[in-house]
N, C-alpha and C positions, 0 to 999 in steps of 0.2 A: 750819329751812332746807328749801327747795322741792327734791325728787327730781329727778334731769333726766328720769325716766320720765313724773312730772307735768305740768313743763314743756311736753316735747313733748307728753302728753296736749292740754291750754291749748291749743297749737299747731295741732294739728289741727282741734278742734273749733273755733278761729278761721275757718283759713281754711276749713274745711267752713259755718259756718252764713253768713260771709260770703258764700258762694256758693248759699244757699241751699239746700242738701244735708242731705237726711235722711241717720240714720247709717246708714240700711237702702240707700240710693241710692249713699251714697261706698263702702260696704263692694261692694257689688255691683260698682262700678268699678273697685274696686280688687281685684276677685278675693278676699276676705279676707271670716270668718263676721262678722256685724255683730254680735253680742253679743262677739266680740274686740275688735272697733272701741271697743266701749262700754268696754271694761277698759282699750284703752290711753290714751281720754279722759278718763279717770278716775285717768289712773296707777297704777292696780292690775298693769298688765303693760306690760313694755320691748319694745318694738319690735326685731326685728332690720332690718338695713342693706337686707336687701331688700323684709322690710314696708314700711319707710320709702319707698323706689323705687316700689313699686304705689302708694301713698297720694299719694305725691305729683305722681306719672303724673294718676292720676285729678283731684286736684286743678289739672291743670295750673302747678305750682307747681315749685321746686328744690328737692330735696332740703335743704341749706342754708336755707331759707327754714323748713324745719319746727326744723331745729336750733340756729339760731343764735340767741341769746340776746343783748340787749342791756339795759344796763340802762337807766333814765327818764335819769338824768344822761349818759349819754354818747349816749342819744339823742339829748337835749337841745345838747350838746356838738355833736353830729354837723350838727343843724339848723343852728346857728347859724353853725358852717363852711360851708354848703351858700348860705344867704342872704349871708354876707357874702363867699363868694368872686362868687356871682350880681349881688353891686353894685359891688366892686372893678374888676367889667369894662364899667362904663356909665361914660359921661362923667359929670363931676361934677355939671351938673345935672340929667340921670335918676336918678344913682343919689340925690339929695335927694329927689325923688318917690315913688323907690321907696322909701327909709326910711321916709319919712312916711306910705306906703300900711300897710306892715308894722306901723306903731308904732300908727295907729289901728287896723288891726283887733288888733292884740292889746290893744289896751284894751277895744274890741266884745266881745270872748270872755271878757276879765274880766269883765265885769258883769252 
């Protein structure tokens, strides 16, 4: 079982390389030594609530966004509430368009 110290590790070094951010760049923004940086990417050290605040200042991000945790299925879950409320609000023949757009590309990405 993953440590939530790890987690948020993952987390960070997400949205930091998303953004392009060396560890030496986010640590500098974030006011914080970046050989720290590296230990809480790594889950060797827990962040406190106001580390978290600098890091994610600097990432321009929510704090929540570094902690929150979902998992594949209720992502998954979460999507498909997200598309199927998005075509319960089109007339009936957009939202056949739109299924069919969604249904072929997720067969494109299968393959």
């Amino acid at each position: 079982m993953e440590k939530i110290a790890e987690k948020i590790g993952k987390r960070i070094r997400y949205f930091r390389k998303k953004q392009n951010l060396s560890q030496e760049k986010l640590a500098l923004e974030a006011g914080i030594n970046p050989a720290f940086l590296g230990h809480l990417e790594r889950g060797i050290k827990s962040p406190t609530a106001t580390t978290l605040a600098k890091i994610s200042d600097a990432l321009n991000i929510t704090m929540s966004e570094l902690v929150f945790f979902d998992s594949e299925e209720n992502q998954n879950e979460n999507n498909i509430r997200k598309i199927t409320a998005a075509i319960e609000k089109l007339p009936p023949e957009k939202a056949k368009v739109l299924t069919d757009i969604v249904v072929n590309i997720a067969h494109m990405i299968e393959e």
